[in-house]
C-alpha positions in Angstrom: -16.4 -0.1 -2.5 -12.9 0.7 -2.0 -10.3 -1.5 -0.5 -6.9 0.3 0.6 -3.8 -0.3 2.5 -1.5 2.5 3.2 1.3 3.1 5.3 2.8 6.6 4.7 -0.7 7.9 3.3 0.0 8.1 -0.8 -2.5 5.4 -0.8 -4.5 6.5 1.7 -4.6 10.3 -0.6 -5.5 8.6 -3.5 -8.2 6.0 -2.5 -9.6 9.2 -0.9 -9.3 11.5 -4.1 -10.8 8.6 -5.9 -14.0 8.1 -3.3 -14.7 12.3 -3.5 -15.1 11.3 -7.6 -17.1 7.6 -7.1 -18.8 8.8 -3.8 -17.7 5.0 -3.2 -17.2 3.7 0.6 -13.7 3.1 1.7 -12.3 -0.2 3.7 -9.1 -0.1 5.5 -7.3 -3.4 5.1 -5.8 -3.7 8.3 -9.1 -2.6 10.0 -10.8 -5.3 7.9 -8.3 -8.1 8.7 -8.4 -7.1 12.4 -11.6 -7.4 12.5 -11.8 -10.7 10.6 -14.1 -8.7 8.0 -13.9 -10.8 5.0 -17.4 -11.0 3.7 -18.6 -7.9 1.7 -21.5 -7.7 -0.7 -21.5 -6.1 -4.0 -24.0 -4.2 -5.6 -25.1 -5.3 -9.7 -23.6 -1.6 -10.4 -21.2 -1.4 -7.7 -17.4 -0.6 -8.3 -15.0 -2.4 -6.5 -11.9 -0.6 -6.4 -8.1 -1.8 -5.0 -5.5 1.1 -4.1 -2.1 -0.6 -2.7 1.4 0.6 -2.8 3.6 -1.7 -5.1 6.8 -3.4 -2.9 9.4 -4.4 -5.0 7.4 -4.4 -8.0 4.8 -6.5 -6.8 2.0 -6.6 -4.6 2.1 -6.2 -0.6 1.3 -9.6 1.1 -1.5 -7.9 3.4 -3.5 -7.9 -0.4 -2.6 -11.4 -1.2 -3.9 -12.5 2.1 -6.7 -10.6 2.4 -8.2 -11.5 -1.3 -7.5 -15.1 -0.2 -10.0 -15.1 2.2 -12.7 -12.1 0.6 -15.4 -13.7 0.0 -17.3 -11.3 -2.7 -21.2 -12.3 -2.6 -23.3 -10.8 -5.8 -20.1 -11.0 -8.2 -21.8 -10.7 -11.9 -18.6 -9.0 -13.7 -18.7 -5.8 -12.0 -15.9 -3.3 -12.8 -12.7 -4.0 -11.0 -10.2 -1.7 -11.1 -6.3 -1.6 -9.4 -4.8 1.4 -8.7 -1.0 1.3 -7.8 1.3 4.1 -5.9 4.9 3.6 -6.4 8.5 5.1 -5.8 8.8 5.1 -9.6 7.7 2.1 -11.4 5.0 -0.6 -10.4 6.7 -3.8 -12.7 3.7 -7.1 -13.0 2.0 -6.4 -10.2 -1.0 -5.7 -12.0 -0.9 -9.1 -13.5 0.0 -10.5 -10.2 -3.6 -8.9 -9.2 -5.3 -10.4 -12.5 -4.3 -13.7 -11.7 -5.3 -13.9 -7.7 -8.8 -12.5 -8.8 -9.2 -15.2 -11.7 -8.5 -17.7 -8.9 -11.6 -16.5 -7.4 -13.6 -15.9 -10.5 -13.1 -12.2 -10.8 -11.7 -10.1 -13.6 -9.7 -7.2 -13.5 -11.0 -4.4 -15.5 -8.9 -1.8 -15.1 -5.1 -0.9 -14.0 -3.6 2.4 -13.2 -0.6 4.1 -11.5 0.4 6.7 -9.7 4.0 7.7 -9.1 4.2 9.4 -5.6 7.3 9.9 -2.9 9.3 7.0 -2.4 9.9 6.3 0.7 11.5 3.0 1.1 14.7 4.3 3.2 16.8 0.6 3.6 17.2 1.7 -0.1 17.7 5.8 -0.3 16.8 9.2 1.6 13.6 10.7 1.6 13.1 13.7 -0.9 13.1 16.9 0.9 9.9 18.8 1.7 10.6 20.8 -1.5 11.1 18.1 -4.3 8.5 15.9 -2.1 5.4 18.2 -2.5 6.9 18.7 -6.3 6.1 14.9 -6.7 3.0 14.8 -5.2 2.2 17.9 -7.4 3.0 15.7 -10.5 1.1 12.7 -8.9 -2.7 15.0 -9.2 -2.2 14.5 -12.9 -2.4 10.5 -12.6 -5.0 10.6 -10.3 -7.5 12.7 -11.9 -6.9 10.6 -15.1 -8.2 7.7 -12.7 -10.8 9.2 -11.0 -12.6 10.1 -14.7 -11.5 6.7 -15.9 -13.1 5.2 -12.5 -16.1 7.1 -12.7 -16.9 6.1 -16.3 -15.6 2.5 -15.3 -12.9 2.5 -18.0 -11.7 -0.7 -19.3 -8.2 -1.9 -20.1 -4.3 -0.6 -19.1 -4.3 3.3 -17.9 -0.7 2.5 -16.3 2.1 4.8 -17.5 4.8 3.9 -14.7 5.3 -0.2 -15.6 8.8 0.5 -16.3 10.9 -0.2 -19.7 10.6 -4.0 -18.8 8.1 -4.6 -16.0 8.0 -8.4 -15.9 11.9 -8.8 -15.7 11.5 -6.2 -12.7 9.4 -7.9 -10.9 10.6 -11.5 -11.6 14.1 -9.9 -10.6 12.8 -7.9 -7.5 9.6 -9.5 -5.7 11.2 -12.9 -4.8 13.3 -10.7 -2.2 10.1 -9.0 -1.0 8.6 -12.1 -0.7 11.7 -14.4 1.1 13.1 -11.2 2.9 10.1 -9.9 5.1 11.9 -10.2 7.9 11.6 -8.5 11.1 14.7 -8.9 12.6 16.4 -5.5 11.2 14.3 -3.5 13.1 15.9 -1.0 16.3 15.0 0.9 18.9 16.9 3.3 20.4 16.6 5.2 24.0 14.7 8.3 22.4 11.4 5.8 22.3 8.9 7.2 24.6 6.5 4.3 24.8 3.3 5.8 23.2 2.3 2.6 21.4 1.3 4.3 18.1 3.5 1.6 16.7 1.9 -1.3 18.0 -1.4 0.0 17.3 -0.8 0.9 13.2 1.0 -2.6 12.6 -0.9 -4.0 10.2 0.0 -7.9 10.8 0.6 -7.7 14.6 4.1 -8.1 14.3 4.8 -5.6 17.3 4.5 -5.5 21.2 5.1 -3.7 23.7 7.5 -5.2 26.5 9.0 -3.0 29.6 7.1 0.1 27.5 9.3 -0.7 24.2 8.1 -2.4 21.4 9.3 -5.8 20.9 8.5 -7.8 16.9 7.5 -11.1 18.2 7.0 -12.1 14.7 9.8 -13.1 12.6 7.9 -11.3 9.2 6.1 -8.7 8.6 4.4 -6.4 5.8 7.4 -4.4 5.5 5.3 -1.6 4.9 7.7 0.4 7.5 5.0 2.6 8.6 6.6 2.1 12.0 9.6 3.6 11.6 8.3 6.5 9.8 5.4 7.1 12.1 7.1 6.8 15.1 6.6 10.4 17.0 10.5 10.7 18.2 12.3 8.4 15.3 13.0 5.9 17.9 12.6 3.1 15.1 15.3 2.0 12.8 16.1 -0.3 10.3 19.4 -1.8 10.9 20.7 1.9 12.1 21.3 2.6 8.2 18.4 5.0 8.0 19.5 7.7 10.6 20.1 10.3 7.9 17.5 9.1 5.6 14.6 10.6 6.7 10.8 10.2 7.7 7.6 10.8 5.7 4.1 10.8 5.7 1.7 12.2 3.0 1.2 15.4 4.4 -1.8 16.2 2.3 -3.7 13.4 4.3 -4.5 12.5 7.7 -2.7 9.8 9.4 
């Protein structure tokens, strides 16, 4: 099995690329969370694969919740592997992931990552089509090095994109993910049209509608910002900073 968040689809693209090589099933986190879909039974030869983007090298707090409440029945040391998509670098998270499983009595067996599009725009502009489809380009490479890894059920550290000092990144970096989720940036502007999409892809429920615009009635969220780039007319900002930063979503997958 397969567990994957994804907002803008690199995720999404790789879990998938990886299931075509494992013929393993794949579970949506926000699916499983919504539907309060904790307990999952593994196989004595089963896989059990994570694919997450890495926020501020670290982990997205959708994962740390739901592997708080997974409850894993027919764990005998089955292969565990993390696969993380990143902007550039993916820091500790990896040994942020070791330690949540050893809480529960798992152990990882694998890490790998995948550099993809960044698309983070508080921070920086979206590549252009051109250089973006370069990048994904490059990111086959990574990904059919864990896909035969995967299928083998490879042991030990396949990541190449930790960065030059990966636990001063994301000592330096996550606390801000972590303190800073906050939804209160967030804008709409008159071009919104009212569809909905956002309220329906939000992974926490941090979004309403209210008089047909959405409303964050929660003060955090994932940040995983697959509102704003998702929304149909680019009716969602964040803080108005992003008008000429772009949108994106993986266009080798479907939303």
């Amino acid at each position: 099995m397969i567990f994957y968040f994804s907002a803008t689809g690199n995720s999404k693209y790789a879990a998938e690329r990886i299931a075509e090589a494992t013929d393993d099933r794949l579970i949506f986190l926000r699916d499983a969370i919504r539907g309060r879909s904790y307990r999952y039974e593994a196989g004595r030869d089963e896989r059990i694969g994570f694919v997450v983007p890495t926020y501020f090298f670290g982990l997205p707090s959708i994962l740390n919740f739901f592997l708080e409440k997974l409850q894993l029945s027919g764990y005998q040391d089955q292969y565990i592997y993390l696969v993380l998509t990143c902007g550039g670098s993916t820091g500790n998270a990896a040994e942020q992931m070791a330690k949540l499983l050893k809480k529960k009595g798992m152990v990882l067996s694998a890490q790998f990552g995948i550099p993809m599009v960044d698309n983070y725009v508080p921070l920086g502009r979206i590549a252009d089509k051109e250089s973006a489809a370069r990048k994904l380009d490059e990111a086959e490479e990574y990904i059919e090095e864990a896909r035969r890894a995967i299928r083998t059920r490879g042991l030990g550290d396949y990541n190449r994109c930790k960065g030059s000092a990966p636990a001063v990144m994301t000592a330096a970096a996550y606390p801000l993910y972590v303190h800073g989720r906050s939804t209160r940036p967030f804008v709409v502007t008159d071009q919104c049209i009212g569809c909905g999409l956002c309220q329906e892809i939000c992974p926490c429920g941090a979004i309403s509608l209210s008089g047909g615009q959405p409303v964050w009635a929660k003060r955090t969220c994932v940040q995983c910002l697959g509102c704003l780039h998702r929304c149909p007319v680019e009716a969602i900002h964040w803080k108005k900073a992003d008008e000429e930063r772009g949108r994106y979503y993986n266009p080798r997958v479907e939303p």
